[in-house]
C-alpha positions in Angstrom: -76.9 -13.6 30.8 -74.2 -15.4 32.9 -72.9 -18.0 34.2 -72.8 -17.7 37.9 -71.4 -21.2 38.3 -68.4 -20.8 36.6 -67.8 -17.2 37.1 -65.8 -16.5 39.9 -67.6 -13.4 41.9 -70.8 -13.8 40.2 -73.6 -15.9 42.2 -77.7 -15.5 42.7 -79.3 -12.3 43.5 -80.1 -12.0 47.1 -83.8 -11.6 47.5 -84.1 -11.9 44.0 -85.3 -13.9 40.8 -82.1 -15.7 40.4 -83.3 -16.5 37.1 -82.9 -13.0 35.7 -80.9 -11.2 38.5 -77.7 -11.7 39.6 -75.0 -10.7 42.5 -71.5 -9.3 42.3 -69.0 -9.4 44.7 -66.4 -6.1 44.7 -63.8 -8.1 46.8 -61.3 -7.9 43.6 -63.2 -11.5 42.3 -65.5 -10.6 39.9 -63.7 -9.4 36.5 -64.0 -5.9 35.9 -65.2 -5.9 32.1 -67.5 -8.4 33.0 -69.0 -6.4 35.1 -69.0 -3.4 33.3 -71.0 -5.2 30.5 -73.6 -6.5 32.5 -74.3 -2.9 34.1 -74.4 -2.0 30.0 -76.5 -4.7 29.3 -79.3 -3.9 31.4 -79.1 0.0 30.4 -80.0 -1.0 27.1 -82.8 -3.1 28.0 -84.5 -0.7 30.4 -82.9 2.6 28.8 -86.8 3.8 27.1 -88.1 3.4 30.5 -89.1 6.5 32.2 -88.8 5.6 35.9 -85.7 4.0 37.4 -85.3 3.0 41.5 -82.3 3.5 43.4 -81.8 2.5 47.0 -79.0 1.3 49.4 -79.6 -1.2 52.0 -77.6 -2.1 54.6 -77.4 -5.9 56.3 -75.0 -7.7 58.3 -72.4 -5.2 57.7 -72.5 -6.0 53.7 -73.7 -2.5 51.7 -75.8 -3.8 48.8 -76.4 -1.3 45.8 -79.6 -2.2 43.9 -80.5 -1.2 40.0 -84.0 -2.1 39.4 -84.1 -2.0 35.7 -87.8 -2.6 34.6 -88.9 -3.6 30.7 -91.9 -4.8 29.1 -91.6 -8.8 29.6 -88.8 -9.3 32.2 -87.1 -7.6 35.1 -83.0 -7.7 34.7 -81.0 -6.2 37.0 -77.2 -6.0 39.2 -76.8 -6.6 42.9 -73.1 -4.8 43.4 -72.6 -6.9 46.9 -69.5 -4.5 48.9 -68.1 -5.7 51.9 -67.5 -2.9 54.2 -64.0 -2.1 56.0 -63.9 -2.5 59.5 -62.1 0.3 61.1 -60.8 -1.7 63.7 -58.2 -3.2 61.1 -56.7 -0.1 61.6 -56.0 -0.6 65.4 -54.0 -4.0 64.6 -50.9 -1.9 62.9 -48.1 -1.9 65.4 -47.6 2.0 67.0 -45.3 3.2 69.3 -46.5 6.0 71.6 -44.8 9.7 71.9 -44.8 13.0 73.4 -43.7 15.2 70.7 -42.6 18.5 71.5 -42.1 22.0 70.0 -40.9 25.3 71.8 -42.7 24.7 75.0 -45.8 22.7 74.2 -46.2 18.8 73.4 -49.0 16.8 72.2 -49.0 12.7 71.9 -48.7 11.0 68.7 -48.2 7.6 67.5 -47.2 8.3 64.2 -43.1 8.4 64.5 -41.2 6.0 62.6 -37.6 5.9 61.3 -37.8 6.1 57.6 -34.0 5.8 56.4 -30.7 4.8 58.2 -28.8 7.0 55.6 -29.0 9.9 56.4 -30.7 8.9 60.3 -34.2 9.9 58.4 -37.7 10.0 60.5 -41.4 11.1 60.1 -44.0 11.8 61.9 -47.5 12.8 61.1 -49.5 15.4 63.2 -53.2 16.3 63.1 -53.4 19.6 61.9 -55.9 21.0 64.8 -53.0 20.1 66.9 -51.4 23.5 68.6 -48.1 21.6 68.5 -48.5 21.2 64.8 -48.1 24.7 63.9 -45.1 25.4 65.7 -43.2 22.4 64.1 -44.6 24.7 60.4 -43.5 27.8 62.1 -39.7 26.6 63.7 -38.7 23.3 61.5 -37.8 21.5 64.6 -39.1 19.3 66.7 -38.5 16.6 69.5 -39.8 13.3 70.1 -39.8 11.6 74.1 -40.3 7.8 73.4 -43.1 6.7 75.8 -42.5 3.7 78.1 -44.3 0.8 79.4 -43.9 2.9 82.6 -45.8 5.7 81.5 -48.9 6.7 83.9 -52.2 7.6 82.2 -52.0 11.1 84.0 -49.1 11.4 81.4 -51.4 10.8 78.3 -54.3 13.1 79.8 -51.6 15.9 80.4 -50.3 15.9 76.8 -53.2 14.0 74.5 -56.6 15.5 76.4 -55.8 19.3 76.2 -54.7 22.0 74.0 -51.7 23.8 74.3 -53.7 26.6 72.9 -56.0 26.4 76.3 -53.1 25.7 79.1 -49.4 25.8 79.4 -49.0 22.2 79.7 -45.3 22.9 80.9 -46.6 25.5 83.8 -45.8 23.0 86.9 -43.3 20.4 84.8 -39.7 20.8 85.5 -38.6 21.9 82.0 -35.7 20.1 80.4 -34.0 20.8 77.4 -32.3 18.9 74.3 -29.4 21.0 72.7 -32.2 22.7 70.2 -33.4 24.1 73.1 -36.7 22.6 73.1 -38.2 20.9 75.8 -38.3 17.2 75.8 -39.7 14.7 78.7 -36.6 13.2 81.1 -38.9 11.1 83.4 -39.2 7.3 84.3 -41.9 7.7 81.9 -39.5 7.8 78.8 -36.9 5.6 77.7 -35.3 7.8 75.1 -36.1 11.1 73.0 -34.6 12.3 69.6 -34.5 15.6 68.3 -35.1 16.4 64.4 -35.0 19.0 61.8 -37.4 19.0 59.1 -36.7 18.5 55.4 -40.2 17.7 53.9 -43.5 18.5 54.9 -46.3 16.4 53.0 -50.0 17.6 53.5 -52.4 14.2 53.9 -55.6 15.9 54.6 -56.5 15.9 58.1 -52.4 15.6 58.8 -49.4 16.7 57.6 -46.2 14.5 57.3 -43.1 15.9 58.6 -40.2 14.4 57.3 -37.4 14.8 59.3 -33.6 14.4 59.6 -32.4 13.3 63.3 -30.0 16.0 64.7 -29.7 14.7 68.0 -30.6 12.0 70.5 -30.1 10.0 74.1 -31.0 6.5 75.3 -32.4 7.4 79.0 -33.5 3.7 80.0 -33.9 -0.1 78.7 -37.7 -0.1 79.6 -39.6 -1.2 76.9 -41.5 1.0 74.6 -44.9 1.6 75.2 -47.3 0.5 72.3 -50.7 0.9 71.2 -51.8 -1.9 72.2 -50.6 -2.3 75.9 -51.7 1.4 76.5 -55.3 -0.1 75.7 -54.4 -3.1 77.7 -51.9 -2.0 80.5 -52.0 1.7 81.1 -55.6 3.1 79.8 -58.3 2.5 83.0 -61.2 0.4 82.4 -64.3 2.5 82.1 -66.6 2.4 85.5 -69.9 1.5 85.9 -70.5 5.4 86.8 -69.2 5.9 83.2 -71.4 3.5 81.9 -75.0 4.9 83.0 -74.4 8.0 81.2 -76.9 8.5 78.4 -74.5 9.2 75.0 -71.5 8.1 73.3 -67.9 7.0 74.3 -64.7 7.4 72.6 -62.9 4.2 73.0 -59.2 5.8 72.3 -59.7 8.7 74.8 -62.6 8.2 76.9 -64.9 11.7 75.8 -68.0 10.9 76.3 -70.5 13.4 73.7 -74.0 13.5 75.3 -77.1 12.9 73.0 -79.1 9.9 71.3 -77.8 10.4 68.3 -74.0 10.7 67.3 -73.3 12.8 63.9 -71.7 10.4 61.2 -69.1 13.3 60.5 -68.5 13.9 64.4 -64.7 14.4 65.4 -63.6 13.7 69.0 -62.4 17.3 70.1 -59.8 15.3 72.5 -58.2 12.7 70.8 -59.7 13.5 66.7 -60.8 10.2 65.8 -63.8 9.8 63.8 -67.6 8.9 65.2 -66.4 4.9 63.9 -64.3 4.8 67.4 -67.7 5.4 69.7 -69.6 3.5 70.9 -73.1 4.0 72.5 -73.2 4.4 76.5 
């Protein structure tokens, strides 16, 4: 049908008559028409059959989808061989960390970056569950307090592991304010804030992206900036061993632990928002 040997993506079936069955590999390898004929090809030979099998199986972290095509002298059929994503690419992007701010209520994101020079352009994108996100829809302004390496953990459970729509997270913080009149954090803690005026909102899904023009800003130290990756090194606290005899799951961004055997595939952590792909069994 094809030869495998001098076919770049193609190779013998796993677990299969490599006489009559062969393997694809969907890493952007195998040709795409070539492909596309094959899965033709054994239609045509199998098409007057009454009874076709489907299944998925799951190995090693490769997905493998399965056609059994059946005919009268000979069994022809496609492995489709996928190698799965692992999320954790996602936590190898550089991130600064942020207490963003609107009226009197903040939430931390990771998510601003400075877009263009001219105009002083930035964005941001903010989870839309977030009690901080609909003010920024309802006022067009926000600030952002630029996080330092000398931020305390206490600091990230104030602002990331509560709603605003629960507590006033500004009840027993000395308030300070940016000309805009809206709050930003002066402390040790930060280095620097801005404060910005949207132009462009973009809905992503889960998030919506704020485009924003800077208005306004002050340097406050030369600490360095805190990043993702330090917090998870530096700042965020090992988990215990008390931690770790609880029967359940653990988010490892925030910490939540959800209680049960199994963990839903579609579960979101109510703290933090990140998908059931960030736990990890207790």
């Amino acid at each position: 049908m094809i030869n495998t040997s001098s076919n770049r993506g193609f190779f013998g079936a796993y677990h299969m008559n490599k006489t009559n069955w062969i393997s694809v590999a969907l890493d952007g390898t195998a040709d795409d028409e070539k492909v596309k004929m094959l899965v033709d090809l054994s239609f045509e030979m199998t098409k007057n059959k009454k009874k076709w099998q489907y299944y998925a199986q799951s190995y090693n972290n490769v997905l493998f989808y399965r056609i059994i095509l059946t005919c009268k002298y000979v069994n022809v059929g496609i492995t489709v061989r996928r190698i799965m994503m692992d999320n954790k690419v996602m936590r190898k992007l550089t991130y600064g960390l942020f207490v963003l701010t609107a009226r009197d209520n903040g939430c931390i994101i990771n998510t601003a970056i400075q877009v263009a020079s001219e105009p002083n352009t930035i964005s941001i994108a903010v989870n839309k569950e977030d009690y901080t996100h609909d003010m920024i829809v309802h006022t067009g302004e926000f600030n952002v307090s630029i996080l330092s390496e000398k931020a305390k953990f206490e600091t990230f459970k104030h602002f990331g592991f509560q709603s605003g729509k629960d507590v006033d997270k500004f009840e027993e913080i000395e308030i300070t304010r940016a000309v805009n009149g809206i709050t930003v954090i002066r402390t040790e803690e930060t280095n620097a804030y801005f404060c910005a005026k949207v132009i462009e909102a973009v809905d992503l899904g889960s998030h919506t992206l704020f485009i924003a023009s800077v208005e306004d800003g002050e340097v406050l130290s030369n600490d360095p900036s805190a990043t993702y990756a330090y917090y998870f090194s530096d700042i965020k606290p090992k988990a215990n061993e008390k931690t770790e005899t609880k029967k359940g799951w653990i988010c490892t961004i925030c910490g939540y632990i959800y209680e049960g055997e199994v963990l839903p595939e579609d579960f979101i952590c109510p703290v933090c928002k990140h998908p059931a792909s960030d736990f990890r069994k207790l």
